[in-house]
Each structure stands twice: as C-alpha cells, then as structure tokens.
C-alpha positions as CSV (number, residue, x, y, z in Angstrom):
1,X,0.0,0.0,0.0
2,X,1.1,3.3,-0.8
3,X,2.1,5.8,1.6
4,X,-0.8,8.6,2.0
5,X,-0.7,11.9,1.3
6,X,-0.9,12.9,4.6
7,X,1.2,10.3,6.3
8,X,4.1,12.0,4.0
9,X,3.0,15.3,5.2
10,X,3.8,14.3,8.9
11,X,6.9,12.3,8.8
12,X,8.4,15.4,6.7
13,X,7.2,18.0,9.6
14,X,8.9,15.4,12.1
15,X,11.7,15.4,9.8
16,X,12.4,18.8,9.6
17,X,12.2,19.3,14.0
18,X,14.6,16.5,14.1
19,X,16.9,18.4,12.0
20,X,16.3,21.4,14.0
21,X,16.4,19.8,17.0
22,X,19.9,17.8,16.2
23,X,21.5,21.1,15.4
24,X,20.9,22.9,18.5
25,X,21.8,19.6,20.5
26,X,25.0,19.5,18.6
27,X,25.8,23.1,18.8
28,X,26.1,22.6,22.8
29,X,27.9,19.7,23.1
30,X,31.5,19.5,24.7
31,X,34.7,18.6,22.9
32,X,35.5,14.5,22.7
33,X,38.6,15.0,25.2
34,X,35.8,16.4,27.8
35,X,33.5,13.7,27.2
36,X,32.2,11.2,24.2
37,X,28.6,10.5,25.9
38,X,27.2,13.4,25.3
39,X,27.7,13.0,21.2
40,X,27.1,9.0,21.7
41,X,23.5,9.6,22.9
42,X,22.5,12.1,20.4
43,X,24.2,10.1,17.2
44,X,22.0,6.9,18.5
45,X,19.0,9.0,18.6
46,X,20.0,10.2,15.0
47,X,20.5,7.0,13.7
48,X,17.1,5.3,15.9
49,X,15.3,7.7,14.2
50,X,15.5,6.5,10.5
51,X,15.7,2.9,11.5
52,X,12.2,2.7,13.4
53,X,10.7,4.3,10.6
54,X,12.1,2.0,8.0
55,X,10.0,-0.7,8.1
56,X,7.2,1.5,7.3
57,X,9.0,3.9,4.7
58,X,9.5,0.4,3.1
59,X,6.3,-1.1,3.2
60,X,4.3,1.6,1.8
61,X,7.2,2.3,-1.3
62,X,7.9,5.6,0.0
63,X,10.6,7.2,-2.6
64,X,14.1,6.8,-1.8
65,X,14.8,10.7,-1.2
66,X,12.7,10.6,1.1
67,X,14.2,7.4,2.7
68,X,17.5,8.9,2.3
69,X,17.1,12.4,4.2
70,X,16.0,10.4,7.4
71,X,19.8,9.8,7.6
72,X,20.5,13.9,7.4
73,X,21.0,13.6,11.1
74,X,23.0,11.3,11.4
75,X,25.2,12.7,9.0
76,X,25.8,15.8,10.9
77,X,26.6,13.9,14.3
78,X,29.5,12.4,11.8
79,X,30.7,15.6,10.4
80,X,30.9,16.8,14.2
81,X,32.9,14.1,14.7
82,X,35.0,14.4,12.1
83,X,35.9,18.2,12.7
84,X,36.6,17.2,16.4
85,X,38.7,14.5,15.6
86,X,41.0,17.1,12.9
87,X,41.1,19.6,16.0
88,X,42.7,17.0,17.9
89,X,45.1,15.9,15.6
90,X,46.2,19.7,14.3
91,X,44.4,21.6,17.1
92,X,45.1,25.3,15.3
93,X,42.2,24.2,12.9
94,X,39.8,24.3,15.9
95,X,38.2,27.0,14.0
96,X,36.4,24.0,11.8
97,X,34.4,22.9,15.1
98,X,33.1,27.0,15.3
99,X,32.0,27.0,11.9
100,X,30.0,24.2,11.8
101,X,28.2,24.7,15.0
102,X,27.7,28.7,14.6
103,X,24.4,30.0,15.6
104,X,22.6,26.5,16.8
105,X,24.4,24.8,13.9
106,X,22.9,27.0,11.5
107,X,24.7,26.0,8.2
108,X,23.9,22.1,8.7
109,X,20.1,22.8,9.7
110,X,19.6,25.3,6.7
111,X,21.2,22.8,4.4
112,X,18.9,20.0,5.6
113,X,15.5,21.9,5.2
114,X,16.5,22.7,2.0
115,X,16.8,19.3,0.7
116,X,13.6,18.8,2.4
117,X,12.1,21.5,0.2
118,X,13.9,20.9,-2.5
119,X,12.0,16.6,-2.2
120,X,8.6,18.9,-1.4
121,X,8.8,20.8,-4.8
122,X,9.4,17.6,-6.6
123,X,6.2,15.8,-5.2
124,X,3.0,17.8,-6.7
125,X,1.3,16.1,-3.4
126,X,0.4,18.8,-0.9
127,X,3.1,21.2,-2.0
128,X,2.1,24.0,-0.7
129,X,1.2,22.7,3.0
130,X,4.5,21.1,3.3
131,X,6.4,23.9,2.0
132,X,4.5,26.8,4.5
133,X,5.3,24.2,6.7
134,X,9.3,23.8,6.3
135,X,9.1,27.8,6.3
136,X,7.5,28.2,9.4
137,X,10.2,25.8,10.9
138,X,13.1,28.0,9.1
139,X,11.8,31.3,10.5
140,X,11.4,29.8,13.9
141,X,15.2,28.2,14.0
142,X,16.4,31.7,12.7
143,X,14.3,33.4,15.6
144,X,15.9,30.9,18.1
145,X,19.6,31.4,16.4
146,X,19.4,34.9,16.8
147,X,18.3,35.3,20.4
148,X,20.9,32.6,21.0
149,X,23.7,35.1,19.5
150,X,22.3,38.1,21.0
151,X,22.2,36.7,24.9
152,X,25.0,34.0,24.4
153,X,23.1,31.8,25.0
154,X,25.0,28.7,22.9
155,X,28.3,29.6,24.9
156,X,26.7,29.6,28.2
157,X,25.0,26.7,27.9
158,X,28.2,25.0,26.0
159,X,30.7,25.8,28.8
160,X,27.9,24.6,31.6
161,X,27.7,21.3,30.4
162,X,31.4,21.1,29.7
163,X,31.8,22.4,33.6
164,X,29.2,19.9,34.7
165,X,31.0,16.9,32.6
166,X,34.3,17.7,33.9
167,X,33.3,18.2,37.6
168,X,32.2,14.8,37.5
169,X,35.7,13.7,37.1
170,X,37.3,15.9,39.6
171,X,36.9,16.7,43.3
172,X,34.6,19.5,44.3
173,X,37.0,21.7,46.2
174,X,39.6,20.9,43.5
175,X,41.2,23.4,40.7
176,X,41.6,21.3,37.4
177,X,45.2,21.7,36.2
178,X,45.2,23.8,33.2
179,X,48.8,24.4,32.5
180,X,51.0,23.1,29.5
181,X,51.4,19.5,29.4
182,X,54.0,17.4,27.6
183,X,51.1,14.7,26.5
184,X,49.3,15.8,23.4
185,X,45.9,14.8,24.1
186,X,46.4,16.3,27.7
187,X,47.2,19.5,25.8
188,X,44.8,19.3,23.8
189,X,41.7,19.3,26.0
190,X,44.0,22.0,28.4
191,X,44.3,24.0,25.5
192,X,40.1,23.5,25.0
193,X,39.1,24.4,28.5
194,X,41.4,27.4,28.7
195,X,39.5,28.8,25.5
196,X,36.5,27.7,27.1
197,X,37.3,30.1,30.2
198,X,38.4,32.9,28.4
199,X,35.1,33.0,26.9
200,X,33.0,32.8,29.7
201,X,35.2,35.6,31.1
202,X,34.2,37.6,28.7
203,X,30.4,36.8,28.5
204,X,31.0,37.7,32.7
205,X,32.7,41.0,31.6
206,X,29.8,42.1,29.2
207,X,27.5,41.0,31.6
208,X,29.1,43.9,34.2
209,X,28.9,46.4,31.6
210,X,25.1,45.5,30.7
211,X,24.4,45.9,34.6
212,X,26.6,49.0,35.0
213,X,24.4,50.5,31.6
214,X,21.1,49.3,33.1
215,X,22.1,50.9,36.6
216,X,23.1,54.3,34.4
217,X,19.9,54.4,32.9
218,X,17.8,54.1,36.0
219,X,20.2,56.8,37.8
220,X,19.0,59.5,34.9
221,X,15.6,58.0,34.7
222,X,15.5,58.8,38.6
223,X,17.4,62.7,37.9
224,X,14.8,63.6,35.0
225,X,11.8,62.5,37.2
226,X,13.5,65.0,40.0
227,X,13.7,67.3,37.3
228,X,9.8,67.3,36.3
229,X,9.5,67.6,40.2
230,X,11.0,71.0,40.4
231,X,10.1,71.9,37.1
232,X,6.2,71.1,38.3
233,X,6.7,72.9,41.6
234,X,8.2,76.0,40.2
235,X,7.3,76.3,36.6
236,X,8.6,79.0,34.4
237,X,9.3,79.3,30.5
238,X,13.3,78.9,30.7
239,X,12.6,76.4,33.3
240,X,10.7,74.5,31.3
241,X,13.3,74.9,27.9
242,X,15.9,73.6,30.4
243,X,13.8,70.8,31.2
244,X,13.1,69.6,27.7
245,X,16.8,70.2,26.6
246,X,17.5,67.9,30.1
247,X,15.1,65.5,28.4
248,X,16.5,64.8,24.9
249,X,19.7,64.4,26.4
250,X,18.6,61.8,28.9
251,X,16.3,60.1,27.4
252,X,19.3,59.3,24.4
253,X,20.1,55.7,24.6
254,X,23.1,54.5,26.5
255,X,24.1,52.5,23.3
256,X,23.3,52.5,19.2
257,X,20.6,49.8,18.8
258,X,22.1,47.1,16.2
259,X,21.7,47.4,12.4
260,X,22.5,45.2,9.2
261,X,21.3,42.0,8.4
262,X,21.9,38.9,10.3
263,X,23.7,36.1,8.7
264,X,20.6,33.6,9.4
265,X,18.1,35.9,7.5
266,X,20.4,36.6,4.1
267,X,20.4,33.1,4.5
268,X,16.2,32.5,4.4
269,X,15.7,35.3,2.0
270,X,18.2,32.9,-0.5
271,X,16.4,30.2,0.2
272,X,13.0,31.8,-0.8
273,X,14.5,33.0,-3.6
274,X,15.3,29.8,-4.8
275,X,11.7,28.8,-4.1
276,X,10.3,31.6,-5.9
277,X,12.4,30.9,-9.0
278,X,12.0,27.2,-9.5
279,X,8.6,27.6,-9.2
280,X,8.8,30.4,-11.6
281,X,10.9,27.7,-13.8
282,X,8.1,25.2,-14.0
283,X,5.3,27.5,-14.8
284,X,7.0,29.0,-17.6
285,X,7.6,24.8,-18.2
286,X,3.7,24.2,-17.5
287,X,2.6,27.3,-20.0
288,X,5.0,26.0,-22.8
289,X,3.6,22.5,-22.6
C-alpha cells in the first residue's frame, strides 16, 4: 500500500524538527577529550530515528529521497565528529568545530530543510502545505539562532555542560590543572578548557557592563523624574526649555541599537529566492507545454 498523502505530510514536519532539534543539541555539546557520551547519545538517537521508521518507509514504497534524508542527522553527528577528531590531531584548525556549529548549527540545519524543500517541490502532493510548513520551521530556527547570539546563550549553555562533565571527574574543592602538558591529548583538552574560560570571562565582563548601563539608565531615569518635580513645583518658560533640553539628552540611549542584516536571515531570503524561481521555472515549463 502506498504511503498517504498525509502520512508523508507528517513524517516530513517530524523530519524537519529532528533536523532542527539535532542542530541545537549539537551546537552545545562538549569537545571528545571532555567527554564522548554526550555526542554518543545524540548520534544513537540520529540513527534510531531513521531505523524505526524503515519498516514503514519500506512497506508503503515511499521514494528513496525521502528514505535517504532520514539519515541527514546522522550525517551531521558524523561531520561533528570528524571536525573534532582534525582539532585533535592539528588543534590550530579548531576554527572548523566553530564553523559548523555557529548560531545553533545554522549551516547544517539550513542545508537540511533545504533538501527537504527541494523533495517537497518535486512531489506535486500537498506542495504547498509542506512547503509553509518547512518555512515556518526555518523562520522559527532563525528566531531561536538569533536570540541565542544576542544573549550567548549557545556559549553559556556550552561551557555549563562542559563544567558539569568535567566536575564529574574531579573533586569538588579541587582546581583542574590547566597548565601546559608534555602529552598531546592532555594538551589538547587544556588547551580546550582554557579557551572555554576565556570566553566565559568575557560573557561575565559584558555581563558587568550591561548591569553598569542598566544601573546608568535608571540613575537618569531617577534625575529627570526629580527634574519634572521642580520643574512642576516651580514652573517658568526657561525652566521648562531647560527641562526639555534635560530630556532629549537623557532620554538618548546609552548605546546605538544594532543594524544590518543577520547572517541567518540573508540566508532564508536565498532560500526563498530559490523557491520563488524554481517555481517560476516550472510555470513557464507548465505554459509552454
């Protein structure tokens, strides 16, 4: 028996939040010389995935794409593993790791809804509800990605599991030994968790100067209230052109609000780009026919 139209329509929205979800997961998981059972777990739920369903992909003929993208994944847990294997061997390339996991994994996850709506353009059945529904999953990834980069979220979380990994290992009241080691692999992980440090220094540090901005703000907030106070109490017209001069120079924010496009939306607006000229391909095929 054929696999129903809106069977298809299911296991592709599942597919697409298991792609999402395997990014994010991936994107906060420690380095191998930390630990390897955080990435064992999540690679045997990538590849459990795909193998339950099977059976049933089989035994209704569903097209091998289809069959095929179950395993997308899986594929990233691999490429993870691969770029954290190169870092240990030449650890300068450590850069590799960054890339692939940047913003929730955003360049694996992007690549893997598109070759889910790239197999949704090529079946004619329920195009259009699939496809509004691999958009709605883009735009809610990139809302997710970019809240992640704008409170660190991905490096806090990161470095808390690494801390919580490693502190199984050592004593509570203990320091671990981060200086140079003569063993490579040693070095390597040292070299990892002094990174790891450095970082969360400096999410601390702009944390201080978000609190020392926020405690600015409600110290003029407080002055301009006093000054409507007097102002009120004693009103007069120079009075009251110092008060609105005091005003537009309080009121100006403490910092310039951020501009530009992110990375993760040039990256949807290509993608429905694409969309919008295959489909403008295949009319323009349809009409000539």
């Amino acid at each position: 028996m054929p696999l129903k139209h809106a069977t298809e329509t299911l296991l592709v929205v599942g597919l697409g939040i298991a792609i999402a979800l395997c990014g994010i997961l991936l994107a906060v998981l420690p380095p191998l010389g930390i630990s390897v059972w955080p990435w064992a777990l999540l690679f045997l739920f990538a590849v459990l995935y795909p193998a339950v369903l099977y059976p049933l992909l089989r035994r209704r003929r569903a097209e091998y794409a289809f069959r095929a993208l179950h395993w997308f994944p899986a594929a990233l847990c691999l490429l993870w593993l691969a770029a954290q294997l190169l870092t240990e061997v030449v650890p300068s390339v450590f850069r590799v790791t960054d890339t692939l996991t940047w913003g929730w994994s955003s360049p694996g996850v992007a690549l893997g809804l598109l070759l889910l709506a790239w197999f949704s353009l090529a079946v004619v059945r329920q195009r259009a509800r699939r496809l509004g529904v691999i958009a709605l999953l883009a735009l809610g990834f990139a809302g997710v990605a970019v809240a992640g980069r704008a409170w660190h979220m991905q490096e806090r979380a990161q470095f808390a599991l690494a801390s919580l990994l490693s502190s199984a290992e050592i004593a509570a009241d203990t320091v671990p030994n981060l200086a140079h080691s003569s063993d490579e692999r040693e070095e390597n992980w040292r070299m990892s968790m002094r990174r790891r440090m450095r970082r969360e220094e400096r999410l601390n540090d702009r944390g201080d100067v978000a609190a020392h901005d926020s405690l600015s703000a409600t110290v003029q907030a407080a002055q301009s209230q006093t000054s409507a106070l007097i102002a009120t109490t004693k009103p007069s017209r120079r009075g009251n052109e110092a008060l609105s001069f005091g005003r537009r120079v309080v009121d100006a924010p403490p910092r310039l609000s951020h501009t530009g496009p992110e990375a993760t939306g040039v990256l949807l607006l290509g993608l429905l780009a694409a969309y919008c000229g295959v489909l403008h391909v295949r009319v323009q095929r349809r009409a000539m026919s």
